[in-house]
KOLGU-4560 file (N, C-alpha, C; in nm, 3 decimals, padded with zeros to 5 digits):
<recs>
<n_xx: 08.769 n_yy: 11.484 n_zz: 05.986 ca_xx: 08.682 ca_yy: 11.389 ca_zz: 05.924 c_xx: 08.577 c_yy: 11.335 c_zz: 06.020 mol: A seq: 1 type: UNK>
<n_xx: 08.617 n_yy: 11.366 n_zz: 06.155 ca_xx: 08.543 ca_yy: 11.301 ca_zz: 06.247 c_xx: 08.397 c_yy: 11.434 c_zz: 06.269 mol: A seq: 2 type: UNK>
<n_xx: 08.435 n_yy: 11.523 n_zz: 06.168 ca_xx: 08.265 ca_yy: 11.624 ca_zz: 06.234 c_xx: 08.277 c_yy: 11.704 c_zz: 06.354 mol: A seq: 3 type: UNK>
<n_xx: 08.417 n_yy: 11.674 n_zz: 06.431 ca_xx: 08.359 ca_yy: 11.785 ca_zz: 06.551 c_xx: 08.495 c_yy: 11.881 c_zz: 06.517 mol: A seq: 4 type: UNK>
<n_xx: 08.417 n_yy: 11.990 n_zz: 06.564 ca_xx: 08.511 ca_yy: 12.098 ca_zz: 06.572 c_xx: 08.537 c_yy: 12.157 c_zz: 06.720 mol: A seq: 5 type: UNK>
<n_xx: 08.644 n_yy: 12.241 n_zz: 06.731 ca_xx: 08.670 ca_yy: 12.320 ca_zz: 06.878 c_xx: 08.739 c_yy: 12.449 c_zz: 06.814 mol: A seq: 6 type: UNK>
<n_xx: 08.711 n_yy: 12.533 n_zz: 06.952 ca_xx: 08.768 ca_yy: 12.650 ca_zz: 06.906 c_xx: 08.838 c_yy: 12.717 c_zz: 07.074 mol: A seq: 7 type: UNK>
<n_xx: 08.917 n_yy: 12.795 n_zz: 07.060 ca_xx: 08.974 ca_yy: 12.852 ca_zz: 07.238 c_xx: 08.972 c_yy: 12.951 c_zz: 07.165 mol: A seq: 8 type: UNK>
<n_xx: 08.922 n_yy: 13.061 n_zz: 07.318 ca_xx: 08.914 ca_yy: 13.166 ca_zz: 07.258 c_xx: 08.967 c_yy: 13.258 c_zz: 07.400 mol: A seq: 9 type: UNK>
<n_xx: 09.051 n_yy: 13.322 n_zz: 07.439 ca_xx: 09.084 ca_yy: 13.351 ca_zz: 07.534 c_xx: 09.100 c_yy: 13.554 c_zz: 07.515 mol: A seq: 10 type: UNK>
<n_xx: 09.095 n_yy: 13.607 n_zz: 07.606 ca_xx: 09.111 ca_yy: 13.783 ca_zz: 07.623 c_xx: 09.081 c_yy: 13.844 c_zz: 07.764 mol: A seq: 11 type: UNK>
<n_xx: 09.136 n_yy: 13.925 n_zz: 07.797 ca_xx: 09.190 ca_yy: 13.989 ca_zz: 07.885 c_xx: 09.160 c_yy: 14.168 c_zz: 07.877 mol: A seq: 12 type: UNK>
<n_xx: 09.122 n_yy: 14.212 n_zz: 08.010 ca_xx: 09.106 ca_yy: 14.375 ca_zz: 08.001 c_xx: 09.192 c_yy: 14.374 c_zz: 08.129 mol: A seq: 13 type: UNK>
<n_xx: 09.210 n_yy: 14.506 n_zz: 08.131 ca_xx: 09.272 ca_yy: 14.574 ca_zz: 08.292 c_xx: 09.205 c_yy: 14.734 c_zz: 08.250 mol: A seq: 14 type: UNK>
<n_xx: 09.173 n_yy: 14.792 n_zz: 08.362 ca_xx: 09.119 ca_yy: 14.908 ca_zz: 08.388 c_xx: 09.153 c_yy: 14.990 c_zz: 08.539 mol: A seq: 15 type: UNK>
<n_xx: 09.207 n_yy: 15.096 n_zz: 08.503 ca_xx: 09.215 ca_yy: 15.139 ca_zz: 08.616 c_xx: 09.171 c_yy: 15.325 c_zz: 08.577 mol: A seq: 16 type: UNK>
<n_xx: 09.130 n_yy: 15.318 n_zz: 08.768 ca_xx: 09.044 ca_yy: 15.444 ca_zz: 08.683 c_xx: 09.105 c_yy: 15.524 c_zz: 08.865 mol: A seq: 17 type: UNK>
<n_xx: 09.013 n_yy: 15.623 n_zz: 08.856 ca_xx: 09.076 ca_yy: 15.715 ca_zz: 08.990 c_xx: 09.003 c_yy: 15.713 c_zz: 09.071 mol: A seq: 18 type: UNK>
<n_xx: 08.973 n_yy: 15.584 n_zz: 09.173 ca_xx: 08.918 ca_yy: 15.535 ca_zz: 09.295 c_xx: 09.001 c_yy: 15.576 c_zz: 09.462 mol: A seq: 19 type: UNK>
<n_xx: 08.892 n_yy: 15.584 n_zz: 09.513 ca_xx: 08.948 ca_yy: 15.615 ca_zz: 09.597 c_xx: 08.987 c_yy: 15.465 c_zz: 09.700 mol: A seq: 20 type: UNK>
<n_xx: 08.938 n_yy: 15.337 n_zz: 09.647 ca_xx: 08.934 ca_yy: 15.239 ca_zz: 09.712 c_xx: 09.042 c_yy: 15.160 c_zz: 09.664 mol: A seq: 21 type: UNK>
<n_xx: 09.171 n_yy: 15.141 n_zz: 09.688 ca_xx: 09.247 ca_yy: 15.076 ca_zz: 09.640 c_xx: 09.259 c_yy: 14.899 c_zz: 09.619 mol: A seq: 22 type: UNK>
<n_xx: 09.170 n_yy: 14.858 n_zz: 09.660 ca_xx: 09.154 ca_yy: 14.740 ca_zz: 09.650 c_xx: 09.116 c_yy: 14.720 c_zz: 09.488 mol: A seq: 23 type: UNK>
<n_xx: 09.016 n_yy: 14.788 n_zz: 09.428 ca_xx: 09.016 ca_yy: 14.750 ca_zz: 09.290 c_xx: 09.071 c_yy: 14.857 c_zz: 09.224 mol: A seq: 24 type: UNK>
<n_xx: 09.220 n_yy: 14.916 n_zz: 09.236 ca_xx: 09.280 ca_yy: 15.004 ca_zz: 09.128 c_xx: 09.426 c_yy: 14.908 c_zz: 09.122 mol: A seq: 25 type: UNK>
<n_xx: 09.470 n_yy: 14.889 n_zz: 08.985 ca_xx: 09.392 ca_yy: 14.847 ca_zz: 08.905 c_xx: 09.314 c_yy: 14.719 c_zz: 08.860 mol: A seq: 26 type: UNK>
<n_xx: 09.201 n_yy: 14.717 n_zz: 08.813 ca_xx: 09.083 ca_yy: 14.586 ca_zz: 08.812 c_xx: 09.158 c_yy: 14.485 c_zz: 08.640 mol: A seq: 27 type: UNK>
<n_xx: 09.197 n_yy: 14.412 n_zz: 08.647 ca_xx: 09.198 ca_yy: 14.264 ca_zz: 08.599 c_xx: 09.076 c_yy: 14.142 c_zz: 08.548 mol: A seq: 28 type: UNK>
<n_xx: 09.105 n_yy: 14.182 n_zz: 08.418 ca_xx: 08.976 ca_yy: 14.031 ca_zz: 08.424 c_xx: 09.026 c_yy: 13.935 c_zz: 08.303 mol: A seq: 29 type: UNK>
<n_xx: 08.948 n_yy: 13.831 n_zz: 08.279 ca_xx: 09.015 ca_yy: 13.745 ca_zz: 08.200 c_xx: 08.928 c_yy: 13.677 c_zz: 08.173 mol: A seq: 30 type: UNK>
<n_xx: 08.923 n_yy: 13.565 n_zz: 08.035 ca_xx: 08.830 ca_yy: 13.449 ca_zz: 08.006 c_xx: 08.923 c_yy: 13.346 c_zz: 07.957 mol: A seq: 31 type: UNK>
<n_xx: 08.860 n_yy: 13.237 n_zz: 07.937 ca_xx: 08.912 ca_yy: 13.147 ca_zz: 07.864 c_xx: 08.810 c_yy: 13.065 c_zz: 07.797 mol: A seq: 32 type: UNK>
<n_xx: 08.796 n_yy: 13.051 n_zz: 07.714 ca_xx: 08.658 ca_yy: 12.965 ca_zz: 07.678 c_xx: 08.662 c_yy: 12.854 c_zz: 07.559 mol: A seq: 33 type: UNK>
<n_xx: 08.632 n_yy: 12.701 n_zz: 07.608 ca_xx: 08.673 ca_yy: 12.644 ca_zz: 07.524 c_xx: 08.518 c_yy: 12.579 c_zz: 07.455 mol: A seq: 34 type: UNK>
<n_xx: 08.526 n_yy: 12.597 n_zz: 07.311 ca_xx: 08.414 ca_yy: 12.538 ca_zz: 07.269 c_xx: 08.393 c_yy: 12.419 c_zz: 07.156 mol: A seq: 35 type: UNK>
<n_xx: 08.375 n_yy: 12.271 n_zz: 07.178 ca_xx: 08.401 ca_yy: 12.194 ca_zz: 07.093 c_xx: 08.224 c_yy: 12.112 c_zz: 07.089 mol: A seq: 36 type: UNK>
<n_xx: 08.222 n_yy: 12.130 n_zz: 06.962 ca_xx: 08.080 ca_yy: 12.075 ca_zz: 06.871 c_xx: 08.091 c_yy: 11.955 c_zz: 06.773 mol: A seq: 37 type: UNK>
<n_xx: 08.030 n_yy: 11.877 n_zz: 06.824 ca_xx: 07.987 ca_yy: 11.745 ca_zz: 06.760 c_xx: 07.854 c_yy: 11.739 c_zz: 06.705 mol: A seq: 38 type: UNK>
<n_xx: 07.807 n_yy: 11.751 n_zz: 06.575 ca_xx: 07.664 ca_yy: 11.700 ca_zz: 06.526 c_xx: 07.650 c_yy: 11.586 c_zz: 06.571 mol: A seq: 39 type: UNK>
<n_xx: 07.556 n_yy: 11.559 n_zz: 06.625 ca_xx: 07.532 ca_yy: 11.410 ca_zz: 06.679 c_xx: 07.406 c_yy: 11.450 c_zz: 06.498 mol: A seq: 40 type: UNK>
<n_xx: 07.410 n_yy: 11.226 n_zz: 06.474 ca_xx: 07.383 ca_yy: 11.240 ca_zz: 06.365 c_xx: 07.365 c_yy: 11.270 c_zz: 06.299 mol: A seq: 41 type: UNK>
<n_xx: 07.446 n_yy: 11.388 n_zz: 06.266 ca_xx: 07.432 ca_yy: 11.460 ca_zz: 06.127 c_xx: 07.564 c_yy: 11.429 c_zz: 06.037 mol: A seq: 42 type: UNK>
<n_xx: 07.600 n_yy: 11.369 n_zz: 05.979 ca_xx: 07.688 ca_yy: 11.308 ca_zz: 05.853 c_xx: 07.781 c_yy: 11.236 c_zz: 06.015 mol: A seq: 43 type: UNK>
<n_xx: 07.706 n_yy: 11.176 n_zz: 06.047 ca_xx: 07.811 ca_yy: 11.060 ca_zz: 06.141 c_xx: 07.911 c_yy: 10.993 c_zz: 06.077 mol: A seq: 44 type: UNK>
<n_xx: 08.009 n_yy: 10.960 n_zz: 06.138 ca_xx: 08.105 ca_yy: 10.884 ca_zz: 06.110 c_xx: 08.199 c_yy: 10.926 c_zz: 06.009 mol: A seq: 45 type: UNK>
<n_xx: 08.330 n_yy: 10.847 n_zz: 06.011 ca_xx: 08.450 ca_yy: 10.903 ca_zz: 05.913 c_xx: 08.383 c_yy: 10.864 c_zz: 05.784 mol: A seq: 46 type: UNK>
<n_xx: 08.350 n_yy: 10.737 n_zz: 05.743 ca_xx: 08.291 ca_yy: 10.732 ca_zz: 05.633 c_xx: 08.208 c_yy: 10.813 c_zz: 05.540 mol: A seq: 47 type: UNK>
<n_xx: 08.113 n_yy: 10.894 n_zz: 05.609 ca_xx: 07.997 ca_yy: 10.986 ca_zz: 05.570 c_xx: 08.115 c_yy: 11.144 c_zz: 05.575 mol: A seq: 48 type: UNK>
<n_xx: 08.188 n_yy: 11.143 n_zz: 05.643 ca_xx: 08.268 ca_yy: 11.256 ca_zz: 05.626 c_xx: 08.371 c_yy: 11.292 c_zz: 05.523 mol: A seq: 49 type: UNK>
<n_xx: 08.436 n_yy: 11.149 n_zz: 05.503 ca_xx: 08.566 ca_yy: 11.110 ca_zz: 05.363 c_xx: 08.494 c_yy: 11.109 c_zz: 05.252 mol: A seq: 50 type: UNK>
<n_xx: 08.343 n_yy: 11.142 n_zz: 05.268 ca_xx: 08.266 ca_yy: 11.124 ca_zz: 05.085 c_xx: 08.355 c_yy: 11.195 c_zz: 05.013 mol: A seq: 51 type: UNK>
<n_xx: 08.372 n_yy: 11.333 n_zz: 05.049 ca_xx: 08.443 ca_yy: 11.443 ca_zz: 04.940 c_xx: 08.601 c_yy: 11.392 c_zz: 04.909 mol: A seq: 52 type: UNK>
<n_xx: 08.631 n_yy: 11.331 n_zz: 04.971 ca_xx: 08.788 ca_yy: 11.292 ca_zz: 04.975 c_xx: 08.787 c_yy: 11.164 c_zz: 04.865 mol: A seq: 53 type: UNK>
<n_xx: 08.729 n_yy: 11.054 n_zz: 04.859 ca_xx: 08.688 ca_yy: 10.959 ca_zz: 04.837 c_xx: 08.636 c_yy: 11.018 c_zz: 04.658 mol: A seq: 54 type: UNK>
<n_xx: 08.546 n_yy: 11.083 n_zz: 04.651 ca_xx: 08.510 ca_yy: 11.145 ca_zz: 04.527 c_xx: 08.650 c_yy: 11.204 c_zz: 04.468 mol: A seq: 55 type: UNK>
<n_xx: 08.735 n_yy: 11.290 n_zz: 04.489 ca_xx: 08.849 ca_yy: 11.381 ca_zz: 04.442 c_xx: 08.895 c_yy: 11.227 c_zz: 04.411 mol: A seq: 56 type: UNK>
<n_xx: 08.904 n_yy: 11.134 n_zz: 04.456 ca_xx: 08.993 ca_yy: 11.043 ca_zz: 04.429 c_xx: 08.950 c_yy: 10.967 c_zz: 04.306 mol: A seq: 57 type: UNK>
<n_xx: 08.864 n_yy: 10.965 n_zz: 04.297 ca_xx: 08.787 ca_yy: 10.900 ca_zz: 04.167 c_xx: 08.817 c_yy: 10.967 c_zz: 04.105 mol: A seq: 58 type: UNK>
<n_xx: 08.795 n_yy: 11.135 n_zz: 04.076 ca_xx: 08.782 ca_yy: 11.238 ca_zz: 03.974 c_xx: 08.950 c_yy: 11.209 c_zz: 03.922 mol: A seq: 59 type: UNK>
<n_xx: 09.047 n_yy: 11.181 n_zz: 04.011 ca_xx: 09.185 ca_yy: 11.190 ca_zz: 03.964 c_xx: 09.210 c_yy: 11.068 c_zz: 03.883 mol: A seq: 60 type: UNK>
<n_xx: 09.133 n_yy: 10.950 n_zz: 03.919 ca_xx: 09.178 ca_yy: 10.785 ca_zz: 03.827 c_xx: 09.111 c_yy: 10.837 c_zz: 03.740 mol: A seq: 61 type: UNK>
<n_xx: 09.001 n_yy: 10.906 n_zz: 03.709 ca_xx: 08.913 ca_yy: 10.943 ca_zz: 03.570 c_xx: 09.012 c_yy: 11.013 c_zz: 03.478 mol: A seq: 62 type: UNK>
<n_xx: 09.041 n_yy: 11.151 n_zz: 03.523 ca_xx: 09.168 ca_yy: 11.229 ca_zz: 03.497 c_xx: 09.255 c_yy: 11.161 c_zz: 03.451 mol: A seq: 63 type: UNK>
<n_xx: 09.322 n_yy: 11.075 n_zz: 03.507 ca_xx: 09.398 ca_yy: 11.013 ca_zz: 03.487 c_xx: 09.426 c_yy: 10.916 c_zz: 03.304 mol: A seq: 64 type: UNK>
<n_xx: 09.317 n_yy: 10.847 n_zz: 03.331 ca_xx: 09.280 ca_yy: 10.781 ca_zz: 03.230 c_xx: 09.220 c_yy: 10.811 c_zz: 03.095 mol: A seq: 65 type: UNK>
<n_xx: 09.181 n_yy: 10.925 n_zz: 03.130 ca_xx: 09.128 ca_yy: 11.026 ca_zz: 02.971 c_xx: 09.270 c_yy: 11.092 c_zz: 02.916 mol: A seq: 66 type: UNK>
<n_xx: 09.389 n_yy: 11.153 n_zz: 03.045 ca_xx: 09.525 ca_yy: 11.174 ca_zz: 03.013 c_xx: 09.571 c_yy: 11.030 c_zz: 02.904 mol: A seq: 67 type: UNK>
<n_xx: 09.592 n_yy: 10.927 n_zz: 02.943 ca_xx: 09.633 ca_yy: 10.829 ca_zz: 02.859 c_xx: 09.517 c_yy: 10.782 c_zz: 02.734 mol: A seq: 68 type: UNK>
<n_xx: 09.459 n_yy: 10.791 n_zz: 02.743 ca_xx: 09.316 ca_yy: 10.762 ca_zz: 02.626 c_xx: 09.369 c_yy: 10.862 c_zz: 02.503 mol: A seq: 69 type: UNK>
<n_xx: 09.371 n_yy: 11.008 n_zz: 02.503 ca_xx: 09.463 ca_yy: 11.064 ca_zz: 02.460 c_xx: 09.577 c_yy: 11.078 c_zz: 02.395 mol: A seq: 70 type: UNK>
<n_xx: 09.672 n_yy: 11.019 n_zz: 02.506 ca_xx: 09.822 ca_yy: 10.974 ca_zz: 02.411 c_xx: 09.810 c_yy: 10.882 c_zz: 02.350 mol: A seq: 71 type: UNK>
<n_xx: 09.750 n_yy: 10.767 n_zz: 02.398 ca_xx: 09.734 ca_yy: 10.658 ca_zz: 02.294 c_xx: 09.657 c_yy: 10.692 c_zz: 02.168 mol: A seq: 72 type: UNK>
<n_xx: 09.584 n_yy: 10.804 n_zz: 02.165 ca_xx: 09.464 ca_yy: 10.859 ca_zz: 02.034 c_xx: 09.609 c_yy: 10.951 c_zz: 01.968 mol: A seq: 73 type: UNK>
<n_xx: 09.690 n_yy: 10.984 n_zz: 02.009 ca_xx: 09.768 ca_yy: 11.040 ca_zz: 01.967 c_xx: 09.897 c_yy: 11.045 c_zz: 01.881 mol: A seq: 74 type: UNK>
<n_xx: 09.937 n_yy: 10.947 n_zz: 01.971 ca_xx: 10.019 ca_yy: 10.805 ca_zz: 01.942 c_xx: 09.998 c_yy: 10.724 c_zz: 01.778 mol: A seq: 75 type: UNK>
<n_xx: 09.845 n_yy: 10.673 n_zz: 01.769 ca_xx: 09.815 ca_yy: 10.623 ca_zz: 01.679 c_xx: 09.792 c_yy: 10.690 c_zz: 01.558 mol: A seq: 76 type: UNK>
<n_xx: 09.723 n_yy: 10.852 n_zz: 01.582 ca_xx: 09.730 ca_yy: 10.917 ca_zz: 01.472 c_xx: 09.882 c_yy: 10.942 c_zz: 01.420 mol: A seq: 77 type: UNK>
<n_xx: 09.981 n_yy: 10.986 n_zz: 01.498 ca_xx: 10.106 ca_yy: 10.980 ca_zz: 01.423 c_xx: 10.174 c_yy: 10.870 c_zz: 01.355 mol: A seq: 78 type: UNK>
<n_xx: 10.134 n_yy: 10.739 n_zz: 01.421 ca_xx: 10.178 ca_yy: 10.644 ca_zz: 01.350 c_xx: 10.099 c_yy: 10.593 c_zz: 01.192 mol: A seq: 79 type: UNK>
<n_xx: 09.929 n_yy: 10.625 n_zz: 01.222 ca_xx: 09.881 ca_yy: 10.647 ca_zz: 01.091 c_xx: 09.920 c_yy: 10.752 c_zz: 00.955 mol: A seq: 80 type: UNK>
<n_xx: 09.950 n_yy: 10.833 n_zz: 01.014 ca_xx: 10.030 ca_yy: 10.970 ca_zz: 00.918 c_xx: 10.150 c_yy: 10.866 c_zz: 00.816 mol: A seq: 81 type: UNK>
<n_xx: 10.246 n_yy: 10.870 n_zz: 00.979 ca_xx: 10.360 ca_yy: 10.772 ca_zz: 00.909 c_xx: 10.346 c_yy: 10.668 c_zz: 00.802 mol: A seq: 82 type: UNK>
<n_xx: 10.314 n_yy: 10.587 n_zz: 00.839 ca_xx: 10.265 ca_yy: 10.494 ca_zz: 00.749 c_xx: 10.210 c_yy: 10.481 c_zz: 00.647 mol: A seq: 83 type: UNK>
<n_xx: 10.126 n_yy: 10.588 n_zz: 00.611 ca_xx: 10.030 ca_yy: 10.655 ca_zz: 00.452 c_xx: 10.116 c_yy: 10.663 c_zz: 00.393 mol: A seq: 84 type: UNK>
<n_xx: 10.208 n_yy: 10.744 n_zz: 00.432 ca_xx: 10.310 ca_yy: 10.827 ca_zz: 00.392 c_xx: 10.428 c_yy: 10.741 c_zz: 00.270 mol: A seq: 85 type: UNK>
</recs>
């Protein structure tokens, strides 16, 4: 929520080949590389980041409430049936 990301990314070779110099048979190499990115002002802050979270949450009390709007529309038509009856 905070906007920055990181990533490690690490790999390794060895090579050996038919030298006559034994100092590099066999040759070794390696990385490690760590990379972490922050938008500086670009959707700063947790607030500007929780929009989408914050929205789903609304969409579910909406959800929610059209679920019961429903039973109660539902509810009442069966009890209108009944009652004609």
């Amino acid at each position: 929520m905070t906007g920055t990301s990181a990533q490690l990314a690490y790999g390794s070779t060895r090579n050996k080949v038919n030298s006559p110099n034994v100092l590099l048979n066999p040759f070794t190499s390696g990385f490690l590389d760590l990379f972490i990115t922050q938008n500086l002002l670009q959707g700063f802050g947790i607030a500007v980041n929780n929009r989408y979270v914050r929205v789903a949450r609304n969409n579910m009390k909406v959800t929610d409430l059209q679920l019961k709007l429903q039973v109660v529309t539902t509810v009442s038509a069966v009890l209108n049936l009944y009652w004609i009856w």
